[in-house]
Biopython code that builds the backbone (N, CA, C, O; Angstrom):
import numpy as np
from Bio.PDB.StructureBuilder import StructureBuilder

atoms = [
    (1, "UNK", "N", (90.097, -22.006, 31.052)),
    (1, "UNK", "CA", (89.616, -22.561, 29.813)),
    (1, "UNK", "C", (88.087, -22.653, 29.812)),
    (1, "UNK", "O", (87.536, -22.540, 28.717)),
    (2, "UNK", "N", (87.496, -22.804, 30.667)),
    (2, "UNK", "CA", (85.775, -23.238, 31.024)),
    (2, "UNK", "C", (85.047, -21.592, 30.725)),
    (2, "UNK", "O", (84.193, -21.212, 29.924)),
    (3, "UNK", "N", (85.756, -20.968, 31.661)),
    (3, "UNK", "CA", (85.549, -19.360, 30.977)),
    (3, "UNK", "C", (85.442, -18.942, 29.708)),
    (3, "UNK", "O", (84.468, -18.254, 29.402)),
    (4, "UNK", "N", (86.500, -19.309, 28.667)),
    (4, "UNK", "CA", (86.889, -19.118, 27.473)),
    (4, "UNK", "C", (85.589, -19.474, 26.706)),
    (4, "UNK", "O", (84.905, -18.713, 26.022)),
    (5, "UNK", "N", (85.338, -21.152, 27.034)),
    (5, "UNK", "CA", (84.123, -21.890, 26.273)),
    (5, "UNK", "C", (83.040, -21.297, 26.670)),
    (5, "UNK", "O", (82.399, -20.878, 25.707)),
    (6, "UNK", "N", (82.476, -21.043, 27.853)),
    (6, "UNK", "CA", (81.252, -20.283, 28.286)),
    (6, "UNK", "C", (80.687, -19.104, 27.231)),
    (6, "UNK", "O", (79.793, -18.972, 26.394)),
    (7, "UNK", "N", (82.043, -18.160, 27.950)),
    (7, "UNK", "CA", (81.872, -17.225, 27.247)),
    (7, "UNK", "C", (82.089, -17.346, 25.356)),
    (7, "UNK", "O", (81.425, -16.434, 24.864)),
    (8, "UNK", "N", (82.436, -17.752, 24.817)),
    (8, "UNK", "CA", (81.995, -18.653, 23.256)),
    (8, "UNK", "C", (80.862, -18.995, 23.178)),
    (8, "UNK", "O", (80.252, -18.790, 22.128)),
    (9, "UNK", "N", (80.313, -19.548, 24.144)),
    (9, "UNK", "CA", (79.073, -20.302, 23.922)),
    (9, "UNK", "C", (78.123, -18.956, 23.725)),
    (9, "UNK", "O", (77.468, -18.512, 22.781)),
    (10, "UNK", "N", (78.365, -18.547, 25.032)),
    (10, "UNK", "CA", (77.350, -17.081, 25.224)),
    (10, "UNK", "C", (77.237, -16.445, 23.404)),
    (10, "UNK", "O", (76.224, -16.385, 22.708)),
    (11, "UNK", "N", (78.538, -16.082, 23.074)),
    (11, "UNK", "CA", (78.629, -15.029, 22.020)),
    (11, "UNK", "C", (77.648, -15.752, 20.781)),
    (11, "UNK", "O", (76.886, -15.076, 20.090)),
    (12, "UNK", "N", (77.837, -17.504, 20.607)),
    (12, "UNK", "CA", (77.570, -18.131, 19.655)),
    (12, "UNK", "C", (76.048, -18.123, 20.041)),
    (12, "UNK", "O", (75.468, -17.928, 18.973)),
    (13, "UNK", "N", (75.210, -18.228, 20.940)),
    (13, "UNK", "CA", (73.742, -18.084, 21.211)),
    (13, "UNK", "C", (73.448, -16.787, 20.954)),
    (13, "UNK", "O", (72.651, -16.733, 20.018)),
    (14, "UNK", "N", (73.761, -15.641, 21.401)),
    (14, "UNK", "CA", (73.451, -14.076, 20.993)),
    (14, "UNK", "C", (73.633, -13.971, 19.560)),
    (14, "UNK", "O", (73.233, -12.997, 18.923)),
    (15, "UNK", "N", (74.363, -15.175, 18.932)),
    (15, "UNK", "CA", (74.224, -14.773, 17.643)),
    (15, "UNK", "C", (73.521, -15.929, 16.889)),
    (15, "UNK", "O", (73.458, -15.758, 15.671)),
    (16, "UNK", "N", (73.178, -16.655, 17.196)),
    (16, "UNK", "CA", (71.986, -17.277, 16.854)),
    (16, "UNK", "C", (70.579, -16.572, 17.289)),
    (16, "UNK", "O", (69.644, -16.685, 16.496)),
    (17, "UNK", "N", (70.396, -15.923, 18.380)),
    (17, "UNK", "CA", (69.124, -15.340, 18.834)),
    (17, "UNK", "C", (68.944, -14.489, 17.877)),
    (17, "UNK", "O", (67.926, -14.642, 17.201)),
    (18, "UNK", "N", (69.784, -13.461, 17.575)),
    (18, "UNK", "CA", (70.007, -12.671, 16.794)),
    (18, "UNK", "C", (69.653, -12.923, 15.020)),
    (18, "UNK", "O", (70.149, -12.314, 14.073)),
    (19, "UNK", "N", (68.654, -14.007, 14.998)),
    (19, "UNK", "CA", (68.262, -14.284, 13.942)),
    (19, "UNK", "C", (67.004, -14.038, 13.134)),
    (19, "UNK", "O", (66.816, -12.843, 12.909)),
    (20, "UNK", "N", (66.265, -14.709, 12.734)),
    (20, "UNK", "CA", (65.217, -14.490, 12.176)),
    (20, "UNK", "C", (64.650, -15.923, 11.737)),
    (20, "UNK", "O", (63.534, -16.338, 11.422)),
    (21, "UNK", "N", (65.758, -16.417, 11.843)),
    (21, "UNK", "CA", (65.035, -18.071, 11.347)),
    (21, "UNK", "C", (64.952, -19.066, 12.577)),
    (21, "UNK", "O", (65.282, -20.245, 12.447)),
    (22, "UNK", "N", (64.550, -18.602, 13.639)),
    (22, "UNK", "CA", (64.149, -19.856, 14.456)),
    (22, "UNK", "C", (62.924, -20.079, 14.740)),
    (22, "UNK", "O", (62.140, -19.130, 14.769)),
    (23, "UNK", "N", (62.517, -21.316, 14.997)),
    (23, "UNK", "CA", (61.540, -21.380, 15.546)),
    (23, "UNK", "C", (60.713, -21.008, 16.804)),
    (23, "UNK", "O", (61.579, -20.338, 17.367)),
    (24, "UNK", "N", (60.044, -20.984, 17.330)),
    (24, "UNK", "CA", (60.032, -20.566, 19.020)),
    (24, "UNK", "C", (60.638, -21.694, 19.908)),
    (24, "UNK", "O", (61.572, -21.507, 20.688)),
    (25, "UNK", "N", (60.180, -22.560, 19.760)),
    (25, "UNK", "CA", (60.559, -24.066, 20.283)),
    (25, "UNK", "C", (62.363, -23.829, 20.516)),
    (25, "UNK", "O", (62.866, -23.716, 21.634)),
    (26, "UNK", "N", (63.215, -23.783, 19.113)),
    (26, "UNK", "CA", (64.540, -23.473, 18.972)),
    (26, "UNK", "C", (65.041, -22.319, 19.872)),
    (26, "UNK", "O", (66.058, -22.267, 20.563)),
    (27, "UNK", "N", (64.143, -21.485, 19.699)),
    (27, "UNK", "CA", (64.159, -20.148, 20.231)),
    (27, "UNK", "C", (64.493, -20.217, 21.921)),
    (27, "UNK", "O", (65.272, -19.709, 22.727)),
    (28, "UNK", "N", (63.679, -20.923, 21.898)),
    (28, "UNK", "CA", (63.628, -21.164, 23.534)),
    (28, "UNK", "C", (64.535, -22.032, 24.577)),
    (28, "UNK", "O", (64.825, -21.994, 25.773)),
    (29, "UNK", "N", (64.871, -22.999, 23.202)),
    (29, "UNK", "CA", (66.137, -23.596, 23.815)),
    (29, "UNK", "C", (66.946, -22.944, 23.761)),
    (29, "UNK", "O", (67.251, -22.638, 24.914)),
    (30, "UNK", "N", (67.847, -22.266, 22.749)),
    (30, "UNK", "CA", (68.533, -22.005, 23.098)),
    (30, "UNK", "C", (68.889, -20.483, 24.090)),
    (30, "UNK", "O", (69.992, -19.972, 24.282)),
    (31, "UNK", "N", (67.644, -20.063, 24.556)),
    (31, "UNK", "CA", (67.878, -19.267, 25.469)),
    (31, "UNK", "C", (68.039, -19.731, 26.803)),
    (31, "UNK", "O", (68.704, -19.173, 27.675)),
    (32, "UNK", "N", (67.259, -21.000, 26.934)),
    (32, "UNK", "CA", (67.847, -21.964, 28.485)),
    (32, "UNK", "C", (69.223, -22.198, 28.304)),
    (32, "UNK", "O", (69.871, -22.312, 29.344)),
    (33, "UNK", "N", (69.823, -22.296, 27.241)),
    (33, "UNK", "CA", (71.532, -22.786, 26.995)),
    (33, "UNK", "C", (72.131, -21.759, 27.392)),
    (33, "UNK", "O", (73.199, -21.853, 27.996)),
    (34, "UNK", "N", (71.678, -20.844, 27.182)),
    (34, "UNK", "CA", (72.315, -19.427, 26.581)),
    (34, "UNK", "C", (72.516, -18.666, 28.687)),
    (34, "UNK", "O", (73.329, -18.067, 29.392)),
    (35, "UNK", "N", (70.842, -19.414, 28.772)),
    (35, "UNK", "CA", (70.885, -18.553, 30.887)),
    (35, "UNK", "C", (71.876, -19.655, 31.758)),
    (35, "UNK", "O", (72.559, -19.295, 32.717)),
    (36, "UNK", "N", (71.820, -21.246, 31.180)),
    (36, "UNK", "CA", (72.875, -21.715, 31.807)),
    (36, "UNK", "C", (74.537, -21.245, 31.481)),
    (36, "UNK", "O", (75.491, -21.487, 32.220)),
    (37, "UNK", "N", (74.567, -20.761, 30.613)),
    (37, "UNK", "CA", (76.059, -20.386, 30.676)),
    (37, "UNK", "C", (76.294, -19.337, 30.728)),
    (37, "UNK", "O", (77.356, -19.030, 30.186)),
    (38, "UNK", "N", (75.657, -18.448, 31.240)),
    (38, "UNK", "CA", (75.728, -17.175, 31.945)),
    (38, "UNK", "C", (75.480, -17.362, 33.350)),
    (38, "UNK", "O", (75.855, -16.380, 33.990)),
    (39, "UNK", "N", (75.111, -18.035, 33.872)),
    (39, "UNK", "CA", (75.133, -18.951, 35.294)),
    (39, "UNK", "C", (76.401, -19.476, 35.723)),
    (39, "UNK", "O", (76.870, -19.251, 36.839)),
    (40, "UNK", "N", (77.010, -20.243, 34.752)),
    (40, "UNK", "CA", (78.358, -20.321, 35.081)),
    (40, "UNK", "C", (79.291, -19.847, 35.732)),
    (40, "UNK", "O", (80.009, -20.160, 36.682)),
    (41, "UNK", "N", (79.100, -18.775, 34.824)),
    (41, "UNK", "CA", (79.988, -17.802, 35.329)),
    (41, "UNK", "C", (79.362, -16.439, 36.718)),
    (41, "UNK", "O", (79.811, -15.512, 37.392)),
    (42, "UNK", "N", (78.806, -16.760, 36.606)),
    (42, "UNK", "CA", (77.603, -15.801, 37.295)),
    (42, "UNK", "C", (78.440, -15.528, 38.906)),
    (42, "UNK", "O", (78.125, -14.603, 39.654)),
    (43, "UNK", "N", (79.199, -16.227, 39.119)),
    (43, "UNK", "CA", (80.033, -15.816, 40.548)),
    (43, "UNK", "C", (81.634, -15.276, 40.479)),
    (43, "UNK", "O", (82.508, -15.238, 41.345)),
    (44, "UNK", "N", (81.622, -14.913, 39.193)),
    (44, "UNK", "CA", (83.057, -13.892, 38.351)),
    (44, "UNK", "C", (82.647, -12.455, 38.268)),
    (44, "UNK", "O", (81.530, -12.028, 37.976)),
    (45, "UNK", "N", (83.640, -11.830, 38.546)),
    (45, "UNK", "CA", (83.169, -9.995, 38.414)),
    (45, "UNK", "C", (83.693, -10.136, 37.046)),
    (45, "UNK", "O", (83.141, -9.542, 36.120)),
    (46, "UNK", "N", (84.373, -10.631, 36.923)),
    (46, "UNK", "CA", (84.934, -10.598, 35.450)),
    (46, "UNK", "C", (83.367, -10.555, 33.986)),
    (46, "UNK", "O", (83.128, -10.116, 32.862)),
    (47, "UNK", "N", (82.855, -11.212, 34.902)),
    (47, "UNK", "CA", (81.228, -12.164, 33.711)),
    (47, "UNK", "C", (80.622, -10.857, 33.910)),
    (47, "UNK", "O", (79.593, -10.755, 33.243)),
    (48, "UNK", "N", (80.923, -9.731, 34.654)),
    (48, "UNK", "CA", (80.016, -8.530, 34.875)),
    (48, "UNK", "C", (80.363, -7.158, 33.708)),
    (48, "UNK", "O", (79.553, -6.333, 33.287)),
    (49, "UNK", "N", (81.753, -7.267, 33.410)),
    (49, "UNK", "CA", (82.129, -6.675, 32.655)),
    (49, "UNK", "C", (81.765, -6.708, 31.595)),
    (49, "UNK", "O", (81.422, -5.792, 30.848)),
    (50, "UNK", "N", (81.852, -8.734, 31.312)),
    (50, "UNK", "CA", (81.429, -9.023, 29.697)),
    (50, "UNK", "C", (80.075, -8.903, 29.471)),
    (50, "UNK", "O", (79.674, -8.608, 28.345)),
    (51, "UNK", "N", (79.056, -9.156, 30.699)),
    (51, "UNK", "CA", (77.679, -9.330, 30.498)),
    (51, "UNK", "C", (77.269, -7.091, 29.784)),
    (51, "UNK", "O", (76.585, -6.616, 28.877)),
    (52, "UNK", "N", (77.774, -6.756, 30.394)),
    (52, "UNK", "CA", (78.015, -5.332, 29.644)),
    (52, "UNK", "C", (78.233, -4.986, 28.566)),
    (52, "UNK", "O", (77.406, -4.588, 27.746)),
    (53, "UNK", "N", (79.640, -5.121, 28.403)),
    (53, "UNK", "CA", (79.655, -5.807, 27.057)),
    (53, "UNK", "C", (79.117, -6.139, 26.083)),
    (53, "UNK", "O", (79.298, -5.541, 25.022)),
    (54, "UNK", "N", (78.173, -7.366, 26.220)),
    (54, "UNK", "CA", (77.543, -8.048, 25.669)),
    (54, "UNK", "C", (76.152, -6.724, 25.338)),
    (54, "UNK", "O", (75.851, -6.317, 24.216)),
    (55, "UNK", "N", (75.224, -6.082, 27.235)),
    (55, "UNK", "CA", (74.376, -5.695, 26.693)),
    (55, "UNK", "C", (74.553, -3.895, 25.824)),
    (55, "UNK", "O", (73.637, -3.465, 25.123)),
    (56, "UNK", "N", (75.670, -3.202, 26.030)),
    (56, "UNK", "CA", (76.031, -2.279, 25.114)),
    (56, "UNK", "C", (75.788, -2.928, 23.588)),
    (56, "UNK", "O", (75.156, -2.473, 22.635)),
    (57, "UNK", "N", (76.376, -3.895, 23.706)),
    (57, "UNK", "CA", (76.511, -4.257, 21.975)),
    (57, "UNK", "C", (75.356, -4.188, 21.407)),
    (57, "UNK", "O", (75.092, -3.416, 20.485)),
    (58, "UNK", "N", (74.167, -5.419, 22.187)),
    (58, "UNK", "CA", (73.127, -5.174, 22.083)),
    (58, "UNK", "C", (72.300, -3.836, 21.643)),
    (58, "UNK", "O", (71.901, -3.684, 20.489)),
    (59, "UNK", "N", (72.109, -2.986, 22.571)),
    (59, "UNK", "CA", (71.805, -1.895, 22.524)),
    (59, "UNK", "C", (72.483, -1.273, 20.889)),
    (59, "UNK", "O", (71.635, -0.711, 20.196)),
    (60, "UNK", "N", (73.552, -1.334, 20.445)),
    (60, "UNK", "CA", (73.803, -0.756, 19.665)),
    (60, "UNK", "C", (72.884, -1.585, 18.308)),
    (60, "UNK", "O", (72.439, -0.783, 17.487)),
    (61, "UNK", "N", (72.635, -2.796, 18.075)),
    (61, "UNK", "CA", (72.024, -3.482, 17.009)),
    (61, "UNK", "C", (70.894, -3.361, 17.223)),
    (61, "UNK", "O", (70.189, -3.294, 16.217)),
    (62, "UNK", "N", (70.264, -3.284, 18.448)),
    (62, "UNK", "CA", (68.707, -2.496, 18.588)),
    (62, "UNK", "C", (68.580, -1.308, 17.328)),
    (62, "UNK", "O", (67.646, -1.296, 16.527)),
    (63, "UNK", "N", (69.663, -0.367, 17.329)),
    (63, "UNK", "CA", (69.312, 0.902, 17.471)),
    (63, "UNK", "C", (69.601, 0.467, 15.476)),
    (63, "UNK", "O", (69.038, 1.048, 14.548)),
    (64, "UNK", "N", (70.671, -0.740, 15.347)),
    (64, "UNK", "CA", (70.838, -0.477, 13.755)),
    (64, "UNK", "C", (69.717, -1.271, 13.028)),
    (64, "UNK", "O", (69.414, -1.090, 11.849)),
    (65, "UNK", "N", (69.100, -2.225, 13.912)),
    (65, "UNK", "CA", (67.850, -2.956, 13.341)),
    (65, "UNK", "C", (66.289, -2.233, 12.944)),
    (65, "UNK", "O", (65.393, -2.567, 12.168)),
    (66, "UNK", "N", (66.485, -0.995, 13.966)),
    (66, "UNK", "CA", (65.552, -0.111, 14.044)),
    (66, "UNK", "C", (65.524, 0.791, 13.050)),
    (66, "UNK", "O", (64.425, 1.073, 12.573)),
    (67, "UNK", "N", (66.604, 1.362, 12.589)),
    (67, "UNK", "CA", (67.280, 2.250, 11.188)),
    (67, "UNK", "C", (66.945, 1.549, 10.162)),
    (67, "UNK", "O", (66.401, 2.084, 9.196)),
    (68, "UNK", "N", (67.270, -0.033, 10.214)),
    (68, "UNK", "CA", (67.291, -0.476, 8.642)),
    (68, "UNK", "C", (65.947, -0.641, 8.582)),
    (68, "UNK", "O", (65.467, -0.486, 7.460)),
    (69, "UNK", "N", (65.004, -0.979, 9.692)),
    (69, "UNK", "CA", (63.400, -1.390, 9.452)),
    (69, "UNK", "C", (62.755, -0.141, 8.880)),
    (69, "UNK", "O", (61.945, -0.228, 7.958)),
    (70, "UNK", "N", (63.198, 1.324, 9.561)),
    (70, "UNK", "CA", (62.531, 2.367, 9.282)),
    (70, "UNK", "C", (62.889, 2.688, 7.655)),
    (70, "UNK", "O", (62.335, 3.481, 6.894)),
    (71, "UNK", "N", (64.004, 1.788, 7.419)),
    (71, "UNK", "CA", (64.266, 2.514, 6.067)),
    (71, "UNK", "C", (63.141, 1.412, 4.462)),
    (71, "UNK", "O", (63.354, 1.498, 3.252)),
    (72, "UNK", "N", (62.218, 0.663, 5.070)),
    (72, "UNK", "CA", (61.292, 0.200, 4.495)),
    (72, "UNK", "C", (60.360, 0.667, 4.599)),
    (72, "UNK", "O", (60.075, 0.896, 5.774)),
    (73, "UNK", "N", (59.440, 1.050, 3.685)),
    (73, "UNK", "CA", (57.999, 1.391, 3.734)),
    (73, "UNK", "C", (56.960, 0.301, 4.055)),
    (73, "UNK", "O", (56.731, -0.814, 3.585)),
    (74, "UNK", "N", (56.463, 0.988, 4.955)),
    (74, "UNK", "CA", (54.858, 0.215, 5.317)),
    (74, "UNK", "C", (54.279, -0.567, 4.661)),
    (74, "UNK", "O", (53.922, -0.271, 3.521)),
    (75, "UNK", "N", (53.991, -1.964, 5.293)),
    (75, "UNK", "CA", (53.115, -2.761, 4.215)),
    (75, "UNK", "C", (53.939, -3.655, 3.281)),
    (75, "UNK", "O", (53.564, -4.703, 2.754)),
    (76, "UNK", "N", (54.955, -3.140, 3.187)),
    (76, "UNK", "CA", (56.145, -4.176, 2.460)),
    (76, "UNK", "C", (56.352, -5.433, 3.275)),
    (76, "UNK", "O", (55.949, -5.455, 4.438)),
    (77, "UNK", "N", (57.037, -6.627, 2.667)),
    (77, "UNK", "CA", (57.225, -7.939, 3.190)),
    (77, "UNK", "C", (58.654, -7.264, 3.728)),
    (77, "UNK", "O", (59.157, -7.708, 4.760)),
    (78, "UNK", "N", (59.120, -6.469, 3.191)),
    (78, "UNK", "CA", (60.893, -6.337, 4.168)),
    (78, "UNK", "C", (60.536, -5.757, 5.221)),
    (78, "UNK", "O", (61.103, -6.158, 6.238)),
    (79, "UNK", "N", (59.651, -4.798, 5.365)),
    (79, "UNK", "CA", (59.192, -4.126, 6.700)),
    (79, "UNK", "C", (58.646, -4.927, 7.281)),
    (79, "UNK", "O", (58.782, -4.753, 8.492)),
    (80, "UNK", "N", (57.901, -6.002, 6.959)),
    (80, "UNK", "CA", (56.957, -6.816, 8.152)),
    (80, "UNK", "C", (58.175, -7.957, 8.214)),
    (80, "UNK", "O", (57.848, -8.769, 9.080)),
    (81, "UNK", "N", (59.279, -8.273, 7.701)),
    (81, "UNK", "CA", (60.832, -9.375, 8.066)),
    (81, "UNK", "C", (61.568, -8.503, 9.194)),
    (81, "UNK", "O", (62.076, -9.017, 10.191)),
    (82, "UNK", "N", (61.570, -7.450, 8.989)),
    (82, "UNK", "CA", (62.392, -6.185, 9.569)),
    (82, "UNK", "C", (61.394, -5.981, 11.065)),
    (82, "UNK", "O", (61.981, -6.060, 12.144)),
    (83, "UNK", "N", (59.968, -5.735, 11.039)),
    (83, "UNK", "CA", (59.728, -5.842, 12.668)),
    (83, "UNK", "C", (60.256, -6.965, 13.213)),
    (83, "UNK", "O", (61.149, -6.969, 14.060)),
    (84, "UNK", "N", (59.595, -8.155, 12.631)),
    (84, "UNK", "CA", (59.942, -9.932, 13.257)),
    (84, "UNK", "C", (61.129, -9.641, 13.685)),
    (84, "UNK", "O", (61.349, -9.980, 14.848)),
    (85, "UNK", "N", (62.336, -8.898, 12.879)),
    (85, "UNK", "CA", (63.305, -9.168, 13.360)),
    (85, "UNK", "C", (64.087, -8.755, 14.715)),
    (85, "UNK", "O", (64.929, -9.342, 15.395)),
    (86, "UNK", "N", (63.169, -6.941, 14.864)),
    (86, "UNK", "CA", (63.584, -6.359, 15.286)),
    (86, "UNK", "C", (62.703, -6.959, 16.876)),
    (86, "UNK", "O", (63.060, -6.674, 18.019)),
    (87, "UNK", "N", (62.136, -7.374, 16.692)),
    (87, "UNK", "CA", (61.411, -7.732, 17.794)),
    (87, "UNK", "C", (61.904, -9.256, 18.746)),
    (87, "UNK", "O", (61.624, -9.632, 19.884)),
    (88, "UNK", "N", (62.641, -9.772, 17.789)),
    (88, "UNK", "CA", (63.536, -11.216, 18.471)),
    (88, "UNK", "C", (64.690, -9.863, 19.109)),
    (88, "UNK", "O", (64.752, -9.660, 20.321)),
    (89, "UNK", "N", (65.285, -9.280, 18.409)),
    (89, "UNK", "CA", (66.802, -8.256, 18.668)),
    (89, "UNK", "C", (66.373, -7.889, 20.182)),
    (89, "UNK", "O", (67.100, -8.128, 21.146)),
    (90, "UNK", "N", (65.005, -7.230, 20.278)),
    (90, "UNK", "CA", (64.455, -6.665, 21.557)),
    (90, "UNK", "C", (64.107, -7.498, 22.648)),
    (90, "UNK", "O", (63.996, -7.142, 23.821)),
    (91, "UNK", "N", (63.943, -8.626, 22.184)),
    (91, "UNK", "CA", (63.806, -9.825, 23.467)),
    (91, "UNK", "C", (64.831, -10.189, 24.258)),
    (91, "UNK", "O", (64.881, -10.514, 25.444)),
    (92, "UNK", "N", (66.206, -10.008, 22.820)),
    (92, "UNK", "CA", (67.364, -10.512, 23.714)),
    (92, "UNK", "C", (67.629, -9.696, 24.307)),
    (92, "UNK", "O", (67.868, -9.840, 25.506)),
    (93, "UNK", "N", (67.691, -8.512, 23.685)),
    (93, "UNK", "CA", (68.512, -7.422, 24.630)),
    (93, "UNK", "C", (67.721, -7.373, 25.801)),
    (93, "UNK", "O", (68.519, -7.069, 26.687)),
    (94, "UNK", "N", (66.359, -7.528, 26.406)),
    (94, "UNK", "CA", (65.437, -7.670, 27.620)),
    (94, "UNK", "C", (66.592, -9.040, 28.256)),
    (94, "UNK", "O", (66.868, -9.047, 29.456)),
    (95, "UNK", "N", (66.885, -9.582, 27.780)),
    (95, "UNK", "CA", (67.868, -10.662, 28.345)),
    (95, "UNK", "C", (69.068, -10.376, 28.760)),
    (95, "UNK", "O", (69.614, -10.660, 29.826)),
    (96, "UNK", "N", (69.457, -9.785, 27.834)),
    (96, "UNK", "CA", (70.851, -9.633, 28.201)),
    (96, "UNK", "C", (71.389, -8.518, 29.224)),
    (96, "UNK", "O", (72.448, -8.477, 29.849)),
    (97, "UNK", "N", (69.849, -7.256, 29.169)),
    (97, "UNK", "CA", (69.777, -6.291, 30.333)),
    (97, "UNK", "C", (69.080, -7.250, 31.708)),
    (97, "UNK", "O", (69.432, -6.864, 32.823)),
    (98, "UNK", "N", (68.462, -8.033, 31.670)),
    (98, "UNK", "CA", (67.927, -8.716, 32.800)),
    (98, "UNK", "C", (69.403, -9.348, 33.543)),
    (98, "UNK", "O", (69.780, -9.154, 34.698)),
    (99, "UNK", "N", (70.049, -10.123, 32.508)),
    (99, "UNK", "CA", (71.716, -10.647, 32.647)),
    (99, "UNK", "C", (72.227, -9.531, 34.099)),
    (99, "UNK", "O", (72.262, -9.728, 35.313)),
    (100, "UNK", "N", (72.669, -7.981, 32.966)),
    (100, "UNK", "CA", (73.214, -7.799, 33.861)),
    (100, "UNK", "C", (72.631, -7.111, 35.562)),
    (100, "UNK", "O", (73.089, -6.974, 36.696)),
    (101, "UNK", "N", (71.478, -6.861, 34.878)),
    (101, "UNK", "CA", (70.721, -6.466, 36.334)),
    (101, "UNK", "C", (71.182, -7.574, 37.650)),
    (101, "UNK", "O", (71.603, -7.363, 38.787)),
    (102, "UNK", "N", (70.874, -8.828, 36.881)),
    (102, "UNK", "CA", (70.890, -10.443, 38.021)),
    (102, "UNK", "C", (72.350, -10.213, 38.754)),
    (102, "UNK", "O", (72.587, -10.340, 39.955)),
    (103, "UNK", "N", (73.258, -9.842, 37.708)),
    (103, "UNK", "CA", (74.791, -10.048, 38.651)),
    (103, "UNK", "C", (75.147, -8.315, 39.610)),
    (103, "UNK", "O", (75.753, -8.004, 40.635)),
    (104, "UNK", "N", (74.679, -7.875, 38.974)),
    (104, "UNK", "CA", (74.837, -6.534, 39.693)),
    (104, "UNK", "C", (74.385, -6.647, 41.294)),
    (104, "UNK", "O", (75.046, -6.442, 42.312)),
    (105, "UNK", "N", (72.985, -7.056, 41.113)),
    (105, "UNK", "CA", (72.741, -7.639, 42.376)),
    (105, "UNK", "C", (73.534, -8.546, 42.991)),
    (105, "UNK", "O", (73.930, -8.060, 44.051)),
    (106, "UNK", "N", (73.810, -9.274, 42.876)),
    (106, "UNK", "CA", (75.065, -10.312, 43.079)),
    (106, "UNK", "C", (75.910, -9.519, 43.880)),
    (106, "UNK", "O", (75.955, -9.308, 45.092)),
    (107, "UNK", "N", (76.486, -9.179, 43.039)),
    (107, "UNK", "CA", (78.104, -8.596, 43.469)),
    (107, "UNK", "C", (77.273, -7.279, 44.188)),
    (107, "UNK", "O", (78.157, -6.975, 43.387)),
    (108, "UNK", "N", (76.675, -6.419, 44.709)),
    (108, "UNK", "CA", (76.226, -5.802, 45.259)),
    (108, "UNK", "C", (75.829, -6.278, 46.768)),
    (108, "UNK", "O", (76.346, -5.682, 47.713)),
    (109, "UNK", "N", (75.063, -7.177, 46.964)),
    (109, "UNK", "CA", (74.643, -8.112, 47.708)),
    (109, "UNK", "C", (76.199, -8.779, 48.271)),
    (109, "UNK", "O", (75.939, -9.198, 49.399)),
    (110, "UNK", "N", (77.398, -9.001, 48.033)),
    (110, "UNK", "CA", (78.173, -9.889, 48.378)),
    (110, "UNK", "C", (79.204, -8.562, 48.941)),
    (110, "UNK", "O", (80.013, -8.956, 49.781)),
    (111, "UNK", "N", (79.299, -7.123, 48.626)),
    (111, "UNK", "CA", (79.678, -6.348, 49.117)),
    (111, "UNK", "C", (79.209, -5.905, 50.640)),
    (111, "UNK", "O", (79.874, -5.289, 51.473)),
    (112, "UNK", "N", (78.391, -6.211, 50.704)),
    (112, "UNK", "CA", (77.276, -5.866, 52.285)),
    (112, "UNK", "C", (78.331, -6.546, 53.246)),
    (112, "UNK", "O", (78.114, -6.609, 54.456)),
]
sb = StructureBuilder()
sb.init_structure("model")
sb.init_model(0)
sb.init_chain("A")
sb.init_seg("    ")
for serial, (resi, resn, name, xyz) in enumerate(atoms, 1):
    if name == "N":
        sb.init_residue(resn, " ", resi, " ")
    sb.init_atom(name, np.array(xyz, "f"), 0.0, 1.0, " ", f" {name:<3s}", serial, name[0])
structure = sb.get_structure()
């Protein structure tokens, strides 16, 4: 059950990060929330799969945040909403690839 909620929690912060309306302050909390409950789990091979998971997905909304920004012209207020945005999208995913780098090592390290 602690798994279940973690991983909830995780999905519900990636999709709050995944915003445009936070503050940095907000921002920042909830990315300490977001590294403690990926810590949690952080001694599950199971959390290695999802942390994948998680950063594929990523990767894929990179790539659709990047499409919809390009599809604004320069100098527009949707193009300058559309970098901001795309540029929180790119922080997480630096997170969520850092994520799985951290456990890879892990479970790499515990194979020795």
């Amino acid at each position: 059950m602690d798994r279940y909620i973690a991983r909830a929690n995780i999905d519900h912060y990636i999709g709050r990060l995944s915003s445009n309306d936070l503050t940095p302050d907000n921002r920042s909390t909830i990315i300490k929330m977001l590294v403690e409950e990926e810590d949690k789990l952080s001694h599950d091979l199971e959390q290695f799969e999802f942390a994948e998971q998680r950063a594929a997905a990523g990767r894929k909304r990179v790539n659709q945040v990047t499409n919809l920004r390009d599809g604004f012209a320069f100098g527009t207020c949707e193009r300058r909403q559309a970098d901001e945005l795309l540029v929180n999208i790119e922080n997480l995913q630096t997170h969520l690839e850092d994520a799985c780098h951290r456990l890879r090592r892990r479970i790499n390290s515990h194979r020795l």
